[in-house]
Backbone bond lengths (Angstrom), bond angles and torsions (degrees), N, CA, C in turn:
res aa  C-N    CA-C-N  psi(-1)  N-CA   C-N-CA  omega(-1)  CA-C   N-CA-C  phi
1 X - - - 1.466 - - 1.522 110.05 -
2 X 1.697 117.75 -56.72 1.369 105.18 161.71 1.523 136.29 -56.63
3 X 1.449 98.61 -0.05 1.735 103.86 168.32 1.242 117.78 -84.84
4 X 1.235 122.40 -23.78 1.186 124.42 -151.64 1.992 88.56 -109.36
5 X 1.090 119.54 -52.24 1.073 127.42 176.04 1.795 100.52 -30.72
6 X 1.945 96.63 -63.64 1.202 100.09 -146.73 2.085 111.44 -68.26
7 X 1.523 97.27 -13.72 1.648 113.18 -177.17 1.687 96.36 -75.21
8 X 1.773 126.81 -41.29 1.204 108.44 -173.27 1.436 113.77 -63.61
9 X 1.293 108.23 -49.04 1.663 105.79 -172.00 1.751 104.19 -65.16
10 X 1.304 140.90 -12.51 1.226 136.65 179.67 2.060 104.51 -81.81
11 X 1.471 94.72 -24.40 1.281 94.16 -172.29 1.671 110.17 -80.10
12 X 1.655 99.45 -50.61 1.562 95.13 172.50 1.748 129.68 -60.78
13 X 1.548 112.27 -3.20 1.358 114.56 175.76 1.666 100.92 -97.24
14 X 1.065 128.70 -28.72 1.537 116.85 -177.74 1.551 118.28 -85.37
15 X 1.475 84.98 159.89 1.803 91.64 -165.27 1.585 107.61 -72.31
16 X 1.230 110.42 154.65 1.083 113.07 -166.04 1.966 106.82 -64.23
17 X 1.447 94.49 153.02 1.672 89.34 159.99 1.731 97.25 -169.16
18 X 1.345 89.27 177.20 1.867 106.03 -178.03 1.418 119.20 -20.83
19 X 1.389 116.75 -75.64 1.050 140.02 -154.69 1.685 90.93 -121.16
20 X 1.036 116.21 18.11 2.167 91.59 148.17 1.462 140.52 -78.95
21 X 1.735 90.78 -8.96 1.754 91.48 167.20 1.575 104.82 -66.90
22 X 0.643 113.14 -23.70 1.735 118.59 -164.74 1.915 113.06 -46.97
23 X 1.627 80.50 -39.88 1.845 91.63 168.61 1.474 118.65 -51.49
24 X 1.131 100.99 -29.29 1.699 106.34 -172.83 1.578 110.66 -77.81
25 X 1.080 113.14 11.95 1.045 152.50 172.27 1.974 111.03 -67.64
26 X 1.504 98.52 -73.13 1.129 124.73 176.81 1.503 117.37 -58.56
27 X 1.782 104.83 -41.16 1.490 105.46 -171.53 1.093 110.42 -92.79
28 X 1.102 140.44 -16.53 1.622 141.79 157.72 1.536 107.00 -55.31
29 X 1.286 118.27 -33.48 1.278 105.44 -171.70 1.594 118.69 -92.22
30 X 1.380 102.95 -21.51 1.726 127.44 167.40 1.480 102.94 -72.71
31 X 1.571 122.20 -5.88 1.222 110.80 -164.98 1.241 91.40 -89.34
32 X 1.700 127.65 -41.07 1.303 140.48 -125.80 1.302 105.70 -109.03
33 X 1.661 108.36 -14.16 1.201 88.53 -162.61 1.934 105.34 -96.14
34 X 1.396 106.22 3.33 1.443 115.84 167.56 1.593 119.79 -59.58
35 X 1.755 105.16 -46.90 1.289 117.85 163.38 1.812 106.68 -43.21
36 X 1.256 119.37 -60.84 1.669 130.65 -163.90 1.752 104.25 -52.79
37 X 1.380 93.13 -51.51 1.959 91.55 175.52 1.475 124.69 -60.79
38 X 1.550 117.07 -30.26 1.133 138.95 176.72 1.685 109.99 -58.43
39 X 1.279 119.81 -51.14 1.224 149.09 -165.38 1.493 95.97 -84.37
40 X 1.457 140.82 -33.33 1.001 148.70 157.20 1.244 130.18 -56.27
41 X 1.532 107.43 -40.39 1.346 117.66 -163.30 1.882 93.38 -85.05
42 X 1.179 111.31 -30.65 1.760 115.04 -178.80 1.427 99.83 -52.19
43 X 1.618 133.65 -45.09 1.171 130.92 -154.23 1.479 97.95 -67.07
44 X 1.343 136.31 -24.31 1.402 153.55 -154.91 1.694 89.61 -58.41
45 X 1.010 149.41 -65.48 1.278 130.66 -160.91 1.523 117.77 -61.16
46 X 1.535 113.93 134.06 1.213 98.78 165.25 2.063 138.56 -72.99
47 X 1.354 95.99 -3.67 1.448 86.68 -171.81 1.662 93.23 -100.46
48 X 0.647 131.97 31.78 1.956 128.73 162.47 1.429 99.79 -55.92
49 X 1.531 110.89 131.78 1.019 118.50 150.43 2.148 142.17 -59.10
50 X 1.193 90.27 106.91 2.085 97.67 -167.77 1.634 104.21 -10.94
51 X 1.480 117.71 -37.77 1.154 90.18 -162.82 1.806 115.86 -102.03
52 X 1.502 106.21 17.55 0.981 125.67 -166.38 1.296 88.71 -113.43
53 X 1.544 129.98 -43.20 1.461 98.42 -176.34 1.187 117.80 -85.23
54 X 1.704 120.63 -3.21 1.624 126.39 -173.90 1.736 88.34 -70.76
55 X 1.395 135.89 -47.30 1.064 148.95 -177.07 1.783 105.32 -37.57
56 X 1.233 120.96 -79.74 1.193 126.68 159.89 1.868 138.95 -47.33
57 X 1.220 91.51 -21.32 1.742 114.34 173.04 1.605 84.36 -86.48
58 X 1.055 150.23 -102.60 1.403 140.79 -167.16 1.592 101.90 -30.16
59 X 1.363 134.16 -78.98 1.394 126.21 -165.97 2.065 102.59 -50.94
60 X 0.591 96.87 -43.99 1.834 95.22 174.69 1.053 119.29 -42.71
61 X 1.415 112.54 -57.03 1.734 122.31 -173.45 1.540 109.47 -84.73
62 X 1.005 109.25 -32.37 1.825 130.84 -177.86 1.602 105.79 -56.53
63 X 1.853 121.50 -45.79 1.022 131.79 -172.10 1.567 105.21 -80.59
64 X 1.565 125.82 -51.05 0.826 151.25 -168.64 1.941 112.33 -56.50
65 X 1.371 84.29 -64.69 1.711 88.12 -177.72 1.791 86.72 -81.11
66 X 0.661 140.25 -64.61 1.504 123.29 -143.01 1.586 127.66 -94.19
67 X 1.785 97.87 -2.93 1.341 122.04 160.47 1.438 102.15 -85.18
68 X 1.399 106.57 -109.23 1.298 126.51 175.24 1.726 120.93 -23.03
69 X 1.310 129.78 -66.33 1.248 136.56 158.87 1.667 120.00 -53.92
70 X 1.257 101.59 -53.55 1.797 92.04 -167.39 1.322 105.88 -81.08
71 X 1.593 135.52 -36.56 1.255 132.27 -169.54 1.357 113.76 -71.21
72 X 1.377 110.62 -22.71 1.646 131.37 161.84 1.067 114.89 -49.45
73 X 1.527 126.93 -56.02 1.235 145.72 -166.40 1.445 112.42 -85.86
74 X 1.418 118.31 -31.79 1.668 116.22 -165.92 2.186 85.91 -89.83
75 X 1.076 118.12 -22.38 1.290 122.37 -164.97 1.608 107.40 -79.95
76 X 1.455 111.63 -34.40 1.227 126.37 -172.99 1.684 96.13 -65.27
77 X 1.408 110.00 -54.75 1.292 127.76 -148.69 1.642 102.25 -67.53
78 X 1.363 129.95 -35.14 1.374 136.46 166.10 1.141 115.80 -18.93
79 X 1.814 119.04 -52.70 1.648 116.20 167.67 1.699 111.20 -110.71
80 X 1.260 115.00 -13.83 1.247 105.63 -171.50 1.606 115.53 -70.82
81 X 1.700 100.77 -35.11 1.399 98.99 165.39 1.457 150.07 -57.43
82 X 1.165 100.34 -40.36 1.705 104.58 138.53 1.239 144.02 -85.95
83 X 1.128 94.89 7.95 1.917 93.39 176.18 2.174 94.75 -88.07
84 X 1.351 116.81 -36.38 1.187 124.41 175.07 1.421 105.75 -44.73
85 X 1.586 111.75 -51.09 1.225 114.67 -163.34 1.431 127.07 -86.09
86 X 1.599 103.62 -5.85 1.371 117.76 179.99 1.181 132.10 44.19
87 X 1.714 89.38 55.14 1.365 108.73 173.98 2.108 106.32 -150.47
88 X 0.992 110.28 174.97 1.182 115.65 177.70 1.423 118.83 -62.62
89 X 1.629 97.85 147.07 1.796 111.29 167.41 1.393 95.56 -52.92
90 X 1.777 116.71 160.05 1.247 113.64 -171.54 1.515 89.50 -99.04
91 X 1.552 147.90 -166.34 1.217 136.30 -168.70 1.098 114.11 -117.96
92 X 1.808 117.97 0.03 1.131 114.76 153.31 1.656 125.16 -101.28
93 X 1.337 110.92 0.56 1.699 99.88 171.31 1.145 132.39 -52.00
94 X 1.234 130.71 -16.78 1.767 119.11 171.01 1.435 111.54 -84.58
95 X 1.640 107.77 -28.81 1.349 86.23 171.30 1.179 125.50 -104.07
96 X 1.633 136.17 23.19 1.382 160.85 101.32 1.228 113.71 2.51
97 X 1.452 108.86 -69.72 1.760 122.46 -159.13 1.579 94.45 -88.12
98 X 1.794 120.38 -39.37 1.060 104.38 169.74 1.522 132.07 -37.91
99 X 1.723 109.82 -52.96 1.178 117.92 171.22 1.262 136.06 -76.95
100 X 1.813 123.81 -12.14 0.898 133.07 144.76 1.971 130.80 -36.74
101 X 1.239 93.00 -75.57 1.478 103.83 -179.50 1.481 110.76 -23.78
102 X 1.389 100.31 -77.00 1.530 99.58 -165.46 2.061 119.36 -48.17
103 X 1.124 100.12 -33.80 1.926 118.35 168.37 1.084 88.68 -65.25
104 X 1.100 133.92 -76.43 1.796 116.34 -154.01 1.931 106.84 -78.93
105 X 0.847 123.26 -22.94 1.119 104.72 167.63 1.872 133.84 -69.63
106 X 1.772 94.53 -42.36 1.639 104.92 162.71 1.662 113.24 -70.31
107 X 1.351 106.38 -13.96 1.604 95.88 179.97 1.592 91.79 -66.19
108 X 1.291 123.13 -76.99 1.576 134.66 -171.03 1.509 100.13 -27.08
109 X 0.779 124.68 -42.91 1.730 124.61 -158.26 1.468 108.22 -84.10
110 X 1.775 97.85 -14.46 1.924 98.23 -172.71 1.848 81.23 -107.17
111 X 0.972 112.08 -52.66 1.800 96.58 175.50 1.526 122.66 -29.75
112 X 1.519 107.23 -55.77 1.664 122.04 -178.39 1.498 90.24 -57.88
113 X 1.585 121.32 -58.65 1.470 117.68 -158.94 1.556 97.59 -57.57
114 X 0.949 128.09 -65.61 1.469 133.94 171.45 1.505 120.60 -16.54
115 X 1.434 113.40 -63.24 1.705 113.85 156.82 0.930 141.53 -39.39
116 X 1.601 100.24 -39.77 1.289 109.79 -165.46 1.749 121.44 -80.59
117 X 1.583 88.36 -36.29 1.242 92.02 -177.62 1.689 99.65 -101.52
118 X 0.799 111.51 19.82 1.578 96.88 167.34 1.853 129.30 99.46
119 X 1.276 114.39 2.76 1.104 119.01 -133.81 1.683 88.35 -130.04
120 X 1.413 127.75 93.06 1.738 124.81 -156.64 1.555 71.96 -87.14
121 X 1.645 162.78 -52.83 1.437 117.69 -146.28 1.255 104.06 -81.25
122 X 1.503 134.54 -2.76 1.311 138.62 161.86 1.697 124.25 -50.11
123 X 1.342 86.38 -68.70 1.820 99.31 144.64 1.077 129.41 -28.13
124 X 1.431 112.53 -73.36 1.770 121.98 176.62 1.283 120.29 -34.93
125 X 1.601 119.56 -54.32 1.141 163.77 -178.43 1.904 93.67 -44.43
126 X 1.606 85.24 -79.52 1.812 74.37 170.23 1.299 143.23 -65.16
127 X 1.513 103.39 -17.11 1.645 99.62 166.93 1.255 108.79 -90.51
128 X 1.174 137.42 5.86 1.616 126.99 168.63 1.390 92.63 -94.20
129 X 1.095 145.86 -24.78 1.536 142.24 154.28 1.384 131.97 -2.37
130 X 1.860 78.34 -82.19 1.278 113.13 169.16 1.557 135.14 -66.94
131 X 1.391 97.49 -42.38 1.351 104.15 163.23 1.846 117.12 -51.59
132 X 0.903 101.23 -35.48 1.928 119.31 179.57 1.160 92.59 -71.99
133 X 1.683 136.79 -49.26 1.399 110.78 -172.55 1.545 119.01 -92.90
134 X 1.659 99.88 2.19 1.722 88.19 161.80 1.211 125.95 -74.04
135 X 1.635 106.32 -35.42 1.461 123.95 -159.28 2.095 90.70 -70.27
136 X 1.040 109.66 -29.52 1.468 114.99 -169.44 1.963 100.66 -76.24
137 X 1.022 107.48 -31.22 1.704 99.82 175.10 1.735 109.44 -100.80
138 X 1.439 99.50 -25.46 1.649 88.15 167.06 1.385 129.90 -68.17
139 X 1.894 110.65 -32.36 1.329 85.96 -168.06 1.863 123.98 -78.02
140 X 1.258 99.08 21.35 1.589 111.43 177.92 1.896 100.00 -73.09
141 X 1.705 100.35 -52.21 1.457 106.35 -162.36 2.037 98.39 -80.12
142 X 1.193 105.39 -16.37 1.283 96.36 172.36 2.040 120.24 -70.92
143 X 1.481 93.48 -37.45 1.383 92.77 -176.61 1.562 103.84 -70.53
144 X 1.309 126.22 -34.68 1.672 128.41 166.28 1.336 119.07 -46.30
145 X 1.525 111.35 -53.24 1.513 101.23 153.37 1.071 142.90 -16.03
146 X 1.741 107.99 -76.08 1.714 133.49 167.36 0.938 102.56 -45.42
147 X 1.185 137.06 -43.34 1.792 131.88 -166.82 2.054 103.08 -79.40
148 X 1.094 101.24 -50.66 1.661 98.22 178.26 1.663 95.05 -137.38
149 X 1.514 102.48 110.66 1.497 129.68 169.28 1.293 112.76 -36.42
150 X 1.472 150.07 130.73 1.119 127.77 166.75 1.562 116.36 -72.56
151 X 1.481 125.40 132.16 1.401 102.21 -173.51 2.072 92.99 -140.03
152 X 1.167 120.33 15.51 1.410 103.09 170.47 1.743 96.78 -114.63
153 X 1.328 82.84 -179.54 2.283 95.46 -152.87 1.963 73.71 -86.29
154 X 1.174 159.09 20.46 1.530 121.32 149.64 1.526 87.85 -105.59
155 X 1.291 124.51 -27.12 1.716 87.94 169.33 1.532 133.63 -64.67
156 X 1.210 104.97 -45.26 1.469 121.40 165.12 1.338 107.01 -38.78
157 X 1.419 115.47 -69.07 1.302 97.16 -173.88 1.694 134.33 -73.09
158 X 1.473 104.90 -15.38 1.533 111.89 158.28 1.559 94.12 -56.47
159 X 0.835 152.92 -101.96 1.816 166.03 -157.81 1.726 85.24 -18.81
160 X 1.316 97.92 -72.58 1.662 87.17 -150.51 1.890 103.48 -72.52
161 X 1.632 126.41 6.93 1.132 132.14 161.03 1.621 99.00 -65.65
162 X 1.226 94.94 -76.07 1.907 105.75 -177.59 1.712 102.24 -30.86
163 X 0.990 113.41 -62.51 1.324 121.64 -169.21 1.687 118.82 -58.33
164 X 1.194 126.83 -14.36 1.180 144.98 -178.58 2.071 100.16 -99.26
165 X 1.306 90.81 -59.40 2.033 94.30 170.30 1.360 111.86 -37.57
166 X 1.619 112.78 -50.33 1.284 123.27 175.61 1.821 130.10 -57.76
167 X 1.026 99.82 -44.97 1.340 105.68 175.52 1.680 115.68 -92.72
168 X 1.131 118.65 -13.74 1.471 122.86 150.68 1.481 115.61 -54.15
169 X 1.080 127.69 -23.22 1.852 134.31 -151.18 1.376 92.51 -101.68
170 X 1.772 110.33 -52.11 1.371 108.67 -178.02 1.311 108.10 -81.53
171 X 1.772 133.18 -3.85 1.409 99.41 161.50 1.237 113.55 -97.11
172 X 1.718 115.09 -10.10 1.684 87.88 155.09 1.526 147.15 -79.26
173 X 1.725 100.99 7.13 1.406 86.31 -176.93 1.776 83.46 -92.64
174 X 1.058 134.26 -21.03 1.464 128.43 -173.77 1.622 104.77 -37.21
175 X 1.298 100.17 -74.60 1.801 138.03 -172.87 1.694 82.49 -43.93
176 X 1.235 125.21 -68.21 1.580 135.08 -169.03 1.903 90.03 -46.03
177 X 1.181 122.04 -58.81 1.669 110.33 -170.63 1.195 120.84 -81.92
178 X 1.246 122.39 -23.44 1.608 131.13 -177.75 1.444 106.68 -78.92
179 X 1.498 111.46 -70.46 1.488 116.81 -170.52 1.503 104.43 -43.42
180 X 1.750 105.86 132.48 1.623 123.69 -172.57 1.588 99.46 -80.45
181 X 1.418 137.52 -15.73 1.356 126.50 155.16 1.395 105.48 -141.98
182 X 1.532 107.64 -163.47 1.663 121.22 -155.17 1.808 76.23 -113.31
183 X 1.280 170.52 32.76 1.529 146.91 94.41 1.481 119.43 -60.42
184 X 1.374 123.41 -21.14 1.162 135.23 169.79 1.718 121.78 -75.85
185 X 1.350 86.44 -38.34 1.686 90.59 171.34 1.219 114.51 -101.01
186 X 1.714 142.65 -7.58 1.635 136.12 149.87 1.611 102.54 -46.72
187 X 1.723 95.01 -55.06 1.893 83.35 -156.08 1.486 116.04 -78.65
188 X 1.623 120.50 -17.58 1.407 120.95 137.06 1.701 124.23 -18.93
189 X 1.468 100.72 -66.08 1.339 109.96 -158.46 1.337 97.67 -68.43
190 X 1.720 140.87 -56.41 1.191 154.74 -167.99 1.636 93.71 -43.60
191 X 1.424 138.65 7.25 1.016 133.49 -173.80 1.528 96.83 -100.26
192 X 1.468 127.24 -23.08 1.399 137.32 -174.54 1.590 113.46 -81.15
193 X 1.132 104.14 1.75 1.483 115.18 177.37 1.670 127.06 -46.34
194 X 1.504 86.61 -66.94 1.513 104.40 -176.77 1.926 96.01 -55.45
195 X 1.981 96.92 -80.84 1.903 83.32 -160.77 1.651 116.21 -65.78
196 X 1.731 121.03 37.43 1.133 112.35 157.48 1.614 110.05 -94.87
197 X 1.715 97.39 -38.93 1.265 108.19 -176.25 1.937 109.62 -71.37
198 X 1.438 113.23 -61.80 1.738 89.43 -170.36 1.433 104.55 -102.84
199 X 1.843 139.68 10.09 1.017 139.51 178.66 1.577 102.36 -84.54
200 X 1.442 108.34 -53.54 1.827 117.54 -160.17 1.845 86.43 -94.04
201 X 1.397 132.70 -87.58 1.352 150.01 -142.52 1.329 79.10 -77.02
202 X 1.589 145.08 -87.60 1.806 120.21 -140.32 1.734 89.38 -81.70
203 X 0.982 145.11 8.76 1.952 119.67 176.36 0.889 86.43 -107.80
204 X 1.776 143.26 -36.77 1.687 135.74 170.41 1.596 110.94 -24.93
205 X 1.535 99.76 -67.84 1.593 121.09 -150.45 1.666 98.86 -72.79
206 X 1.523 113.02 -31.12 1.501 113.52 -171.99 1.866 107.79 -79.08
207 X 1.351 92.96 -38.05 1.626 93.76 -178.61 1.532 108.84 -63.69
208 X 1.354 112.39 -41.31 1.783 115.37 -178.61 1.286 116.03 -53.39
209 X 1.471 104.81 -52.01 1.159 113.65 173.16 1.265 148.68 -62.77
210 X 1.473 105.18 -39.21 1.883 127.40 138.08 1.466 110.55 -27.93
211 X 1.301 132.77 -51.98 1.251 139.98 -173.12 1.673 109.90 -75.74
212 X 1.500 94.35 -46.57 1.779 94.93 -167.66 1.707 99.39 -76.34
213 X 1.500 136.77 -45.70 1.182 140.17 -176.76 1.781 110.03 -15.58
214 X 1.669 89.88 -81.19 1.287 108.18 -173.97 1.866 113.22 -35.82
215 X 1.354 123.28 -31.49 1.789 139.15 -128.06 1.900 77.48 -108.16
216 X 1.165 97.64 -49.47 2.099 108.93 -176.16 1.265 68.89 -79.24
217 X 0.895 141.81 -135.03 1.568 140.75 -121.09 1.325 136.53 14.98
218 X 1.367 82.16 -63.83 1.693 129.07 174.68 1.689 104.99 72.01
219 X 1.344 119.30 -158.34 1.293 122.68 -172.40 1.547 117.48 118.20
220 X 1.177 127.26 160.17 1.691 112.47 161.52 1.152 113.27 -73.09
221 X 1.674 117.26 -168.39 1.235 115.49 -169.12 1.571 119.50 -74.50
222 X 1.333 112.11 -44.14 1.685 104.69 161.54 1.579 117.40 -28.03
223 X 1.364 123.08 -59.17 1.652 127.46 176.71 1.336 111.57 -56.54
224 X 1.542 130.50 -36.49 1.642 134.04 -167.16 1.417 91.82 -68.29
225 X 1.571 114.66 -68.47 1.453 143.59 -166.44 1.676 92.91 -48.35
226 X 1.051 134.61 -43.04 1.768 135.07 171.66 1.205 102.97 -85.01
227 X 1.106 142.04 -48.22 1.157 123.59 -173.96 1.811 126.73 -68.31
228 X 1.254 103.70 -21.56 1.435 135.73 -176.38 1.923 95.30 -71.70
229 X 1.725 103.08 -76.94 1.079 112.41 166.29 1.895 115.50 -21.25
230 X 1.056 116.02 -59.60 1.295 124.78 -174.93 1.651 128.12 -57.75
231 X 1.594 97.37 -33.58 1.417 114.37 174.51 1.260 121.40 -87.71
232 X 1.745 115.82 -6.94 1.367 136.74 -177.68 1.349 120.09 -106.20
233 X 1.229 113.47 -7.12 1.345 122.15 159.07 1.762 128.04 -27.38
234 X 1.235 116.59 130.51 1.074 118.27 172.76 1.888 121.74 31.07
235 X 1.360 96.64 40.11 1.943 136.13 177.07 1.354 94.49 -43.82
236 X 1.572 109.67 -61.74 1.778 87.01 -156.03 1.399 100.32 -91.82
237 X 1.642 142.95 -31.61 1.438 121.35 168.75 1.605 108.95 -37.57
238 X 1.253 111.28 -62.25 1.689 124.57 -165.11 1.676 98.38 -42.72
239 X 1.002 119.43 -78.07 1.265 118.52 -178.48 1.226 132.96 -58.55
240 X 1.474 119.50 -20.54 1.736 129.66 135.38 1.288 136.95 -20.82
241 X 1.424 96.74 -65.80 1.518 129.90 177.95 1.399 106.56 -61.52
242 X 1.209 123.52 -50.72 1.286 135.73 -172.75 1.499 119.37 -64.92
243 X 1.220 106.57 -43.43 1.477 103.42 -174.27 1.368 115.42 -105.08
244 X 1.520 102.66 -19.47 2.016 100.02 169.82 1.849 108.45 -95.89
245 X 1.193 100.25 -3.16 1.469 111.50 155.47 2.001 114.15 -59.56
246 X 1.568 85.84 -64.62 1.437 96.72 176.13 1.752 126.94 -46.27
247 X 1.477 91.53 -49.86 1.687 97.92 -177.93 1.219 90.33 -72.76
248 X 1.397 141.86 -62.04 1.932 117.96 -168.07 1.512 111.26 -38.00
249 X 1.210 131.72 -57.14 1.037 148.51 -175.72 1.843 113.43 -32.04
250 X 1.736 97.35 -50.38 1.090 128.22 -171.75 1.485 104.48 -78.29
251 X 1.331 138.92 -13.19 1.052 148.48 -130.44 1.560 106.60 -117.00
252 X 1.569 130.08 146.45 1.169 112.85 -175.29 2.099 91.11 -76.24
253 X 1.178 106.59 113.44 1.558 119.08 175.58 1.494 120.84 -107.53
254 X 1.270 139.59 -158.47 1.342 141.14 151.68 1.723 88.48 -97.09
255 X 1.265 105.28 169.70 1.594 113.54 -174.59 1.467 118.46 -86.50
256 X 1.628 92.07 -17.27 1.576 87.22 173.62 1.813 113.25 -79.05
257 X 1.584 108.10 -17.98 1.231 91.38 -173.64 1.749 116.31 -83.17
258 X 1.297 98.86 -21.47 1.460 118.97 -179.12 1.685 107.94 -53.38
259 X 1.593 94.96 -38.80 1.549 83.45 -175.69 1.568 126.43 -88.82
260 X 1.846 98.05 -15.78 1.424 87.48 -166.26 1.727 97.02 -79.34
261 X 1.759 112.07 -22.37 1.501 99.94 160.61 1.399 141.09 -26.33
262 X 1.689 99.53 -63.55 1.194 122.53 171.93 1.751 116.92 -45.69
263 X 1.144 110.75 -35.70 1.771 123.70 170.65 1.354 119.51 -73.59
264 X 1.063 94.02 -45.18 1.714 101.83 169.43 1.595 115.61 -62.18
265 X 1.369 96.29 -54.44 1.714 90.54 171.13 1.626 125.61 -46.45
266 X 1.524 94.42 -47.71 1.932 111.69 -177.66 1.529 93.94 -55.91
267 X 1.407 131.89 -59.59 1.394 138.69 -138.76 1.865 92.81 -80.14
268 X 1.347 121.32 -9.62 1.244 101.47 -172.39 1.490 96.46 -132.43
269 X 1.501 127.75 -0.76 1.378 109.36 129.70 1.684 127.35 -52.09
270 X 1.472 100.82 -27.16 1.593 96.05 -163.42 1.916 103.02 -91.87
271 X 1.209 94.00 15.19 1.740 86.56 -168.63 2.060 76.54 -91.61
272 X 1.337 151.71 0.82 1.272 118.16 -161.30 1.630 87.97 -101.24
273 X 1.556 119.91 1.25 2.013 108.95 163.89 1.600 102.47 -69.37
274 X 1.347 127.26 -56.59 1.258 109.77 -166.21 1.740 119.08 -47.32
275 X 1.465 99.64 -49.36 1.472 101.32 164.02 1.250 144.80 -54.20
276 X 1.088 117.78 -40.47 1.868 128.74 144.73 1.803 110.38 -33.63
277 X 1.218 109.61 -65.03 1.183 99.79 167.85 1.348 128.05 -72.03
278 X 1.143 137.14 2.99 1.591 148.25 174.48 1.722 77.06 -84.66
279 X 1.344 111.90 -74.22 1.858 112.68 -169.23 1.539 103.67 -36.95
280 X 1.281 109.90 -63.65 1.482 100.91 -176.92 1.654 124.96 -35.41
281 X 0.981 103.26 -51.76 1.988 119.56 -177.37 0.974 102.85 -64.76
282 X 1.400 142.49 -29.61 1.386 141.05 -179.85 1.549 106.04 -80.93
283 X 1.567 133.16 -42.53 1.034 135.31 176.69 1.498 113.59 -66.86
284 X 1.964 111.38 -31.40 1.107 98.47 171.15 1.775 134.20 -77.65
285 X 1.607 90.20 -28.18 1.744 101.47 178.75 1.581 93.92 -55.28
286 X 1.489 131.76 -55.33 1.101 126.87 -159.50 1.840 119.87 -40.27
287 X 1.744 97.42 -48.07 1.240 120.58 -171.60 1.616 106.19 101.49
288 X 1.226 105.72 16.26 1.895 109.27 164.74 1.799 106.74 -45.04
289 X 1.205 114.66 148.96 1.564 116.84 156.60 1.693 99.28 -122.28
290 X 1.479 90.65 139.71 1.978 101.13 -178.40 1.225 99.45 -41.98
291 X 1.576 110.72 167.05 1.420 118.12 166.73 1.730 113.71 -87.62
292 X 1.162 128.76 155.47 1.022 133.32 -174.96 1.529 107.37 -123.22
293 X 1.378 131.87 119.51 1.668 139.55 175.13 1.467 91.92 -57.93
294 X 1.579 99.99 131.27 1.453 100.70 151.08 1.627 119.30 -107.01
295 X 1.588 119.61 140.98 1.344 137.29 -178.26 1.547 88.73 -26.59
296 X 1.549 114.84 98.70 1.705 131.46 138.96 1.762 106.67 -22.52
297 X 1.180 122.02 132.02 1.410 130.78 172.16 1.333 87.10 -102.94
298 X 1.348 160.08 -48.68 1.165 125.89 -153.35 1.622 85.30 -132.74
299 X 1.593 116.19 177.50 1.603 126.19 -153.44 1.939 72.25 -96.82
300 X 0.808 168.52 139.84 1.469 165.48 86.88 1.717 85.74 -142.49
């Protein structure tokens, strides 16, 4: 709450520019995610009835990842996605995200409402919402795409993060219309775990970070151009492994294969630390000094 507080009043003192609605971005999602703990903390009793707490286990995670987490993430992505791609904002993204926000935020709020009270086409309702207000801020970053291909492993793997967020949403509103009750459709959903966690959230954080490493580093371009090199290493196995790792996993399998999937996936998220530190040594032989943020004049 003091985050969100503290981003509005930073927003109404700075001068205006392009992309400072974009913050509002942030505080909707700092708003929401107070609601998500709240909604959490109800599940706390043990004598709740199963289908009352499957009710609240969906509105919990529902608010959580797709308030708090995704509106974070689709908000971030407005400039981050082309700055990756090294190419221009497209000329309709501000007023994209403008019109986004408000859809994806009331979608979340009719999803939660939907759980809560019981009512899965209520639910449904909100994830087709949402889905409408991604497709409404993506197709800015999609046409940026077309214009400059993504072709290094943190774009790729932002894409195939996004792309995993996406098809998680549509199998929960699926699971949300099919499943004949709300215990049938929690322990359904608890199947979305993993490719939220290392498909969407750990290839998110590794691809961003692949990108941002090199930028902190700092150095001239010889050091970026190596350091870049370093984090791009062996791109298309890595990202192979990772995501047809994921779908086996996902897959009706025997359990042994599911899991050693599941390891394989973890083990080649975890190969992008060794490389960070390969980046590091290269920035240090160079004689790079990190980059240092300077005090933002305006909240964007």
């Amino acid at each position: 709450i003091w985050h969100a507080i503290d981003l509005t009043r930073r927003l109404r003192r700075a001068l205006p520019s392009r992309f400072g609605r974009t913050v509002r971005f942030y505080v909707v999602a700092a708003a929401l995610l107070p609601l998500g703990i709240l909604i959490g903390l109800l599940m706390a009793p043990d004598d709740l009835p199963e289908s009352r707490h499957a009710q609240l286990a969906l509105a919990h995670v529902s608010i959580n990842l797709l308030g708090w987490v995704g509106i974070t993430v689709v908000g971030t992505l407005v400039t981050l996605w082309p700055t990756m791609l090294h190419t221009q904002v497209a000329p309709t993204a501000e007023r994209a995200a403008r019109r986004a926000l408000p859809v994806l935020a009331v979608s979340v709020l009719v999803l939660t409402g939907g759980a809560l009270l019981g009512s899965r086409p209520l639910a449904v309702v909100g994830v087709a919402g949402y889905l409408a207000g991604l497709c409404v801020i993506g197709a800015p970053r999609f046409g940026e795409a077309r214009r400059r291909p993504p072709t290094t492993f943190a774009a790729l793997s932002v894409l195939a993060a996004v792309a995993w967020f996406a098809g998680c949403i549509v199998a929960l509103g699926l699971i949300l219309a099919l499943s004949p009750n709300w215990e049938e459709a929690a322990e359904t959903a608890d199947r979305l775990g993993l490719p939220l966690l290392l498909g969407f959230a750990a290839q998110l954080l590794v691809g961003a970070l692949s990108f941002l490493v090199p930028v902190v580093l700092g150095g001239g371009p010889s050091t970026a151009r190596a350091t870049n090199r370093m984090l791009n290493r062996l791109m298309v196995p890595r990202l192979a492994l990772l995501n047809v790792a994921l779908v086996l996993a996902l897959a009706p399998a025997p359990d042994g294969i599911r899991a050693v999937s599941t390891l394989i996936a973890g083990l080649t998220l975890a190969a992008f630390l060794p490389l960070v530190v390969g980046a590091v040594l290269i920035a240090r032989r160079s004689g790079a000094e990190p980059s240092r943020p300077t005090q933002p004049s305006t909240a964007s």
